[in-house]
N, C-alpha and C positions, 0 to 999 in steps of 0.2 A: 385403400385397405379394406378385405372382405374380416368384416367381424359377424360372429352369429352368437343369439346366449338360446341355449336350450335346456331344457328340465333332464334332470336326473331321475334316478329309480326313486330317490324319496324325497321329491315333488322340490326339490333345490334348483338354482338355477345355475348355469356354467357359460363359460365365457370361452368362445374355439377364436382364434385371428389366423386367418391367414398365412401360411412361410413357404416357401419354395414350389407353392400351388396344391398344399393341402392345409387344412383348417387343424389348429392343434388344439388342443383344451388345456386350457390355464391351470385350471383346477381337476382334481380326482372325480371321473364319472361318475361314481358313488355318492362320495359326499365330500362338498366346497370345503364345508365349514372344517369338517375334520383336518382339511390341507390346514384352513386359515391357521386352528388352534394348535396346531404342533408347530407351524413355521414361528407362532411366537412361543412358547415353551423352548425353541431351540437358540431365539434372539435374543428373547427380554432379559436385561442384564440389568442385576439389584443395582439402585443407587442413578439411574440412568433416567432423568424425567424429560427428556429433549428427543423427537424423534424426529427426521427426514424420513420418507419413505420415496421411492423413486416408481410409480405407476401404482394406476387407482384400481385396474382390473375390478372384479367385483366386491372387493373391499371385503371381504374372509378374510387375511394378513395383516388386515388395519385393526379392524372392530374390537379385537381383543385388548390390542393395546391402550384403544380411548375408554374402555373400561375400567382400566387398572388407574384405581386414585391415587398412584404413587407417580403417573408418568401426567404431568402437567402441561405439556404442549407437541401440538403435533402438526408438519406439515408436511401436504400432499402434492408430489409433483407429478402431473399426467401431461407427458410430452405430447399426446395429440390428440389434436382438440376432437375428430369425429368419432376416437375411441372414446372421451369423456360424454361429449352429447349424445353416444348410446347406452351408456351406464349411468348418466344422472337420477334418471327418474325410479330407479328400483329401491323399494325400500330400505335395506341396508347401505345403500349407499346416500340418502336422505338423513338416516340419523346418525353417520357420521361428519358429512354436514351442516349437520344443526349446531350440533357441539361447539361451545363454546370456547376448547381448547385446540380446535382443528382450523389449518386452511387451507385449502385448496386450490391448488392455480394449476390454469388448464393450457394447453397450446402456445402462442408466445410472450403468456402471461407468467411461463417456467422460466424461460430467460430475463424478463424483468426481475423475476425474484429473486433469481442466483447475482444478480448484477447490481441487487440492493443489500445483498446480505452482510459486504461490510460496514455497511451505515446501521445496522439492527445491534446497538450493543447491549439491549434487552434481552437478547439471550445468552449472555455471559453471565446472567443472573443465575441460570440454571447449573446442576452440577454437572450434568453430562451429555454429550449431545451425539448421538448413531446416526448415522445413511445408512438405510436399508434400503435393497431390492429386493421383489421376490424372483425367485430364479428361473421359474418358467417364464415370466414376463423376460428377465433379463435373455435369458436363453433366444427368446423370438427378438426381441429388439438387443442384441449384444451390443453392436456399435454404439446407438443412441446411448444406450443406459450408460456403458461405461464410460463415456464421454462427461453426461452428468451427476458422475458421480465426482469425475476427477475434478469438473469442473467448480460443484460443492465441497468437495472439502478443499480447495485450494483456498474460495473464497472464504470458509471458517477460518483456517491458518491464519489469514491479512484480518479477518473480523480477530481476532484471540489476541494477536501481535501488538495491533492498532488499541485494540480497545483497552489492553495493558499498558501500552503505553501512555494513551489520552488518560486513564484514571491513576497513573500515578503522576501525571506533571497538572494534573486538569487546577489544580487552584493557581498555579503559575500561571500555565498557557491562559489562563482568563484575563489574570492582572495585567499580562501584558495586550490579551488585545483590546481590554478598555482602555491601557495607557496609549496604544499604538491610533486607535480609532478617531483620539482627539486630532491627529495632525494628519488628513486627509486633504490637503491642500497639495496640488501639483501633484497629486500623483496617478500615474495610468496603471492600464493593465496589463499584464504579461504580455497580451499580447499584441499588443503596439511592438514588440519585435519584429512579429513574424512578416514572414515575407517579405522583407525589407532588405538581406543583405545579399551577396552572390561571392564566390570565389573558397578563400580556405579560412576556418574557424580552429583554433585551439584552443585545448582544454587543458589547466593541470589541474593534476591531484597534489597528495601531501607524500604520496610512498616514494621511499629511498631513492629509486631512479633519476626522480629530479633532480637530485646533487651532480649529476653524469651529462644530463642534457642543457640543464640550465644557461650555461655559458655558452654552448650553441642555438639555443632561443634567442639571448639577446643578441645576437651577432644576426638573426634571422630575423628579428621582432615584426619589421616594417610589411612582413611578405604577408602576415596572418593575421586575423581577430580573433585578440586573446581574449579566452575567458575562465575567470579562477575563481575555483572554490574558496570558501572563506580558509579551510584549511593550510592552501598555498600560498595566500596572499603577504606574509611576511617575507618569506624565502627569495619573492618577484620584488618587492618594493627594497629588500636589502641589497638587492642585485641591480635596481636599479632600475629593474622595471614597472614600467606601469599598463595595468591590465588594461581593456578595452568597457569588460564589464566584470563585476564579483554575482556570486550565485550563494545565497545561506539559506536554509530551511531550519535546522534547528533552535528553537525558541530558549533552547534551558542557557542560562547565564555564563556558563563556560566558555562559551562561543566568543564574547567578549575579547574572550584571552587571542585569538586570532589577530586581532588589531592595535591591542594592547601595546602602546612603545612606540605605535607610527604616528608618523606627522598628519595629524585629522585634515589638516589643512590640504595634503597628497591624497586622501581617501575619499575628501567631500564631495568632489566631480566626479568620481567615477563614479557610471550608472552602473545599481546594485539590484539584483532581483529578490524581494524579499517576502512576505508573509504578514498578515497582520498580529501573528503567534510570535512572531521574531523578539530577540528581547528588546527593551525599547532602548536602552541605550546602543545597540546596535543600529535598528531603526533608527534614529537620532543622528548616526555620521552622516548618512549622504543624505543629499539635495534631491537627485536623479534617482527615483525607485519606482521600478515598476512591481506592482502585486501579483501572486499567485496564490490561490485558493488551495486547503486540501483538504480532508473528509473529514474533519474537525466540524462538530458541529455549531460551532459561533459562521462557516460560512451560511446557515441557512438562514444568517440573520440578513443575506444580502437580496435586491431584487432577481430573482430566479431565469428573466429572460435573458442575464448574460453571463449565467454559471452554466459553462458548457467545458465538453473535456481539452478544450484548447486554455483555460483559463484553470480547473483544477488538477492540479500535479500532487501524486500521491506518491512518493518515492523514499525507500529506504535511506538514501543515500544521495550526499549532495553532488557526489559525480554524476549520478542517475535521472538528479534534477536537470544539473548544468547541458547534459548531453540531449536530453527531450527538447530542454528551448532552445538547444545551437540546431539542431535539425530542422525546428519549425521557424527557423530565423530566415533560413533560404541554403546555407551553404552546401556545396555541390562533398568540398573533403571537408571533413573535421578530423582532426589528427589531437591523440590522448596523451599526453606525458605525466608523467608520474602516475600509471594507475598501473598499480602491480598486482594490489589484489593477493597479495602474500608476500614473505619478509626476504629481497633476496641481498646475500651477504650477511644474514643474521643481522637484518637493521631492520628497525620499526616503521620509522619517518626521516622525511628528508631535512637535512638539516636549516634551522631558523623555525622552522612551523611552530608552534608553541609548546607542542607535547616532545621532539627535543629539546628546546628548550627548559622545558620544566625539568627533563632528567638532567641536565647540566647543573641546575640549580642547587637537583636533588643529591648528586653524588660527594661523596668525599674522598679526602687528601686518597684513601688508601683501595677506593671503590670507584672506579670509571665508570662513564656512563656506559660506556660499551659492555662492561662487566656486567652493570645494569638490566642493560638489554639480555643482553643470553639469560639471567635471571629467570626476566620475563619469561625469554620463551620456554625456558625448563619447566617453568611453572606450571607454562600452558600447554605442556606436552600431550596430554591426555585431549587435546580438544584438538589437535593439527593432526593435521594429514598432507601427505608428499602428495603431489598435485603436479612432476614430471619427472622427469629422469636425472635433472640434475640437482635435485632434493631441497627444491622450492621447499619452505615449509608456508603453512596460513592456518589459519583459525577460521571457526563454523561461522562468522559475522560474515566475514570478507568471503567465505563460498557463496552467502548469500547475495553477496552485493558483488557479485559478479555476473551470477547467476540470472540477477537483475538487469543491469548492463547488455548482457548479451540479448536477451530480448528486446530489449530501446533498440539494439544497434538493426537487429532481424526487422523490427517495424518502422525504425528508420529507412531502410534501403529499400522497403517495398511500399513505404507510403513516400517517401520523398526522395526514391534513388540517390541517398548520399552513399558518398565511400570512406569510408572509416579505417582510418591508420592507427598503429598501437607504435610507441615512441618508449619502448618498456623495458627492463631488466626482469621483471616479475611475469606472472603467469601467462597464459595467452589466453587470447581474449578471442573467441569464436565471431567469427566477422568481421575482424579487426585483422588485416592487413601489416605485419611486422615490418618496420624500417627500425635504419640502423642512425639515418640523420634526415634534418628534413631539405630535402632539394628545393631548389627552384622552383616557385608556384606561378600562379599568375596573381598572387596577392588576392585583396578583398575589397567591395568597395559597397557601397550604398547604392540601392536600388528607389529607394522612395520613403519618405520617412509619415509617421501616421500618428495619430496620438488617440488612443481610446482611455478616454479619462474615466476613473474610478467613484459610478454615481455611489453616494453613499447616501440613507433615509434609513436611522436609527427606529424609526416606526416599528419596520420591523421586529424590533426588539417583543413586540408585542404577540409575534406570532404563534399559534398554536404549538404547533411542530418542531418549531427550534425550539421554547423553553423546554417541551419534554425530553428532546433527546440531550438535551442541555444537562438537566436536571439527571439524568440515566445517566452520563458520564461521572458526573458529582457523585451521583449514588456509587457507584462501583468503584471507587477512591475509598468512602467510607467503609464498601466491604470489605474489600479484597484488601487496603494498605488502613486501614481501621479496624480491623476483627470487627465488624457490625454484621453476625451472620443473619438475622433478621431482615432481609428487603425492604419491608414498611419503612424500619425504620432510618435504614439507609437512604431512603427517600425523603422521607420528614427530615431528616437533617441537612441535606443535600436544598431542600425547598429553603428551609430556617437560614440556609449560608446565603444562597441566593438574592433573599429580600433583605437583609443585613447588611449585608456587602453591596449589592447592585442595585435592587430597591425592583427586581424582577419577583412579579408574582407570580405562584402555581399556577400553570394552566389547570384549565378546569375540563374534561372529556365531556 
């Protein structure tokens, strides 16, 4: 990259890079600064103290804004590193540096940051948070920039989602993983699966379709390795079958309701893939569990040399979960049943799963459940959208956890060349292959079996890093679902829960 910074007519400096084999200038050959101070006059938006800025150029576009005592944090991303190490050392770029509310990551220090950003729930503290580029910069680098920019706000989204979600269950999800931590006996890690099995893998869901296939499942059982979501697992065990493995990721207590009614004594052998967040009466049916980590910060209470992305699973959804580990199990097909992904025949779930069930419970003499249902979906008219020609309806959850899925299934087929069948009534599934029944396979069988057991050393309970992002989850429970608009003190109280309950003290910086 040819970069040059040359002096202006009133002795400013400017920054020309390189494009198409002539040198363009970032900035106004007149005067920088005046670019800087209008590009923020035309940015800075009241109420907004969070900024991304996307290239450091010569920091005219920044400076403004680390002036302003309303905007409280700011970071700097300069995607390449020999453009940074010839603008470091100019003085406006030194005292935006120094600042204590700025950071700066240079080269492929910008991709660590964007790849840490849903772990930072520290700035959900803030009211508002911008990407900014400036446009001449964008203009010479388009591609790069608009890459990360999509690539930051995608990871805000999952940072916004996650972090809402962790601060409203966060006093729950604790209870249970001190209650879950005590029984650490026999248990491996997720991935003591992998690579172990070879042939065809099944998956169900909970949607309607499985009322359709079910009864050709168990007439096929023998050919595939089943594996159900805790959602299905009533509807398989009522029909008589028994799964190979179950998959649950959700910790909150409802979940229960999935097993609720079954013979414990049918559910204890089957190996369950579960969580240390999982509820622990959950936790408590099987024998056979293997762990999966996810960005919840009680994982950083583990030793760090075997939290790697084969062991942390961060999934919307527990089809999302089940289909990542049936990939990295070995299987060559994995074939989906019940995963519609939207309501078809105007039905919610497949019958026996527990949410029909609840509306059986729930209707009366003169109100069917079915009646029930279209309810529902009347209800929820304003949030669905027809999603094909034959007036599929779904809801904005299930676009998303589809939308999920279809990327599992893209980096399944190019990291583990699996081939992916959809066994469905409901939407179609991009990469997923439609059958109508499942034929003749060559079955599944064990390739080598492995056991990577779950070290555990409560030590770490002591660690710097995990009490504060601990204690930051805790905090934003009491702001956001406690009206504590004050930070401090959402922190002081979140420390006070901490040593009360756990007997964990404040880290100290």
């Amino acid at each position: 990259m040819n970069i040059s910074i040359e002096n202006t007519e009133l002795g400013q400096k400017n920054l020309f890079i390189e494009k198409e084999g002539k040198l363009q200038p970032v900035y106004s050959r007149y005067s920088p600064e005046r670019d800087g101070t209008r590009f923020y006059q035309e940015h800075y938006e009241r109420g907004c103290d969070f900024y991304v800025f996307i290239g450091l150029g010569l920091g005219y576009q920044i400076e403004p804004f680390v002036k302003k005592p309303e905007v409280k944090k700011l970071i700097v991303l300069e995607p390449f590193e020999g453009l940074f190490t010839k603008v470091k050392k100019f003085k406006n770029i030194i005292r935006i540096a120094e600042n204590k509310k700025v950071e700066i990551y240079s080269g492929k220090n910008v991709q660590q940051f964007i790849q840490n950003i849903k772990s930072h729930y520290d700035y959900l503290f803030y009211n508002k948070t911008k990407v900014l580029s400036y446009p001449p910069l964008k203009r010479i680098f388009e591609y790069r920039y608009r890459n990360l920019e999509q690539d930051i706000e995608n990871e805000l989204d999952v940072l916004v989602n996650d972090g809402l979600t962790i601060a409203k269950f966060a006093g729950v999800w604790l209870r249970n993983f001190f209650n879950n931590i005590k029984k650490v006996g026999g248990i491996n890690l997720v991935s003591s699966l992998y690579d172990s099995w070879k042939g065809t893998a099944l998956i169900t869901g909970a949607g309607p379709s499985l009322d359709r296939t079910i009864k050709h499942l168990k007439r096929k059982r023998d050919e595939f390795f089943l594996i159900s979501t805790d959602a299905s697992v009533k509807p398989l065990f009522r029909n008589g079958i028994r799964p190979d493995l179950i998959c649950n990721i959700d910790p909150q207590p409802f979940v229960y309701s999935h097993f609720e009614g079954l013979n414990k004594n049918d559910l204890r052998d089957v190996p369950a893939v579960l969580s240390f967040l999982s509820f622990p009466p959950v936790f408590d049916i099987f024998q056979n569990r293997y762990v999966f980590f996810t960005l919840h910060p009680t994982t950083n209470f583990f030793p760090r040399d075997f939290l790697n992305e084969e062991v942390i699973i961060n999934s919307q959804s527990v089809g999302s979960c089940a289909l990542k580990i049936a990939a990295q199990m070995g299987f060559e097909t994995i074939i989906l049943a019940g995963f519609d992904f939207s309501y078809p025949g105007m039905r919610l779930y497949a019958k026996n799963t527990f949410f029909h069930d609840y509306g059986l419970i729930k209707n009366r003499k003169f109100f069917t459940f079915e009646t029930m249902e279209i309810d529902i979906l009347r209800k929820s008219s304003g949030k669905m959208k027809g999603i094909s020609c034959n007036q599929l309806r779904t809801s904005s959850n299930l676009i998303n956890y589809l939308s999920e899925i279809e990327t599992i299934i893209r980096e399944s087929e190019e990291n583990h060349s699996v081939k992916i069948l959809l066994w469905s009534q409901g939407a179609q599934i991009k990469g997923a292959e439609p059958i109508e029944n499942i034929s003749s396979r060559e079955g599944f069988r064990r390739v080598r079996e492995k056991a990577i057991h779950m070290p555990v050393s409560m030590k770490n309970i002591a660690d710097k890093a995990a009490v504060h992002i601990l204690t930051t989850t805790l905090a934003l429970r009491n702001r956001i679902y406690k009206n504590m608009t004050d930070p401090g003190l959402a922190f002081e109280k979140a420390q006070e829960y901490l040593l009360k309950r756990y007997y964990i003290a404040p880290c100290t910086k």
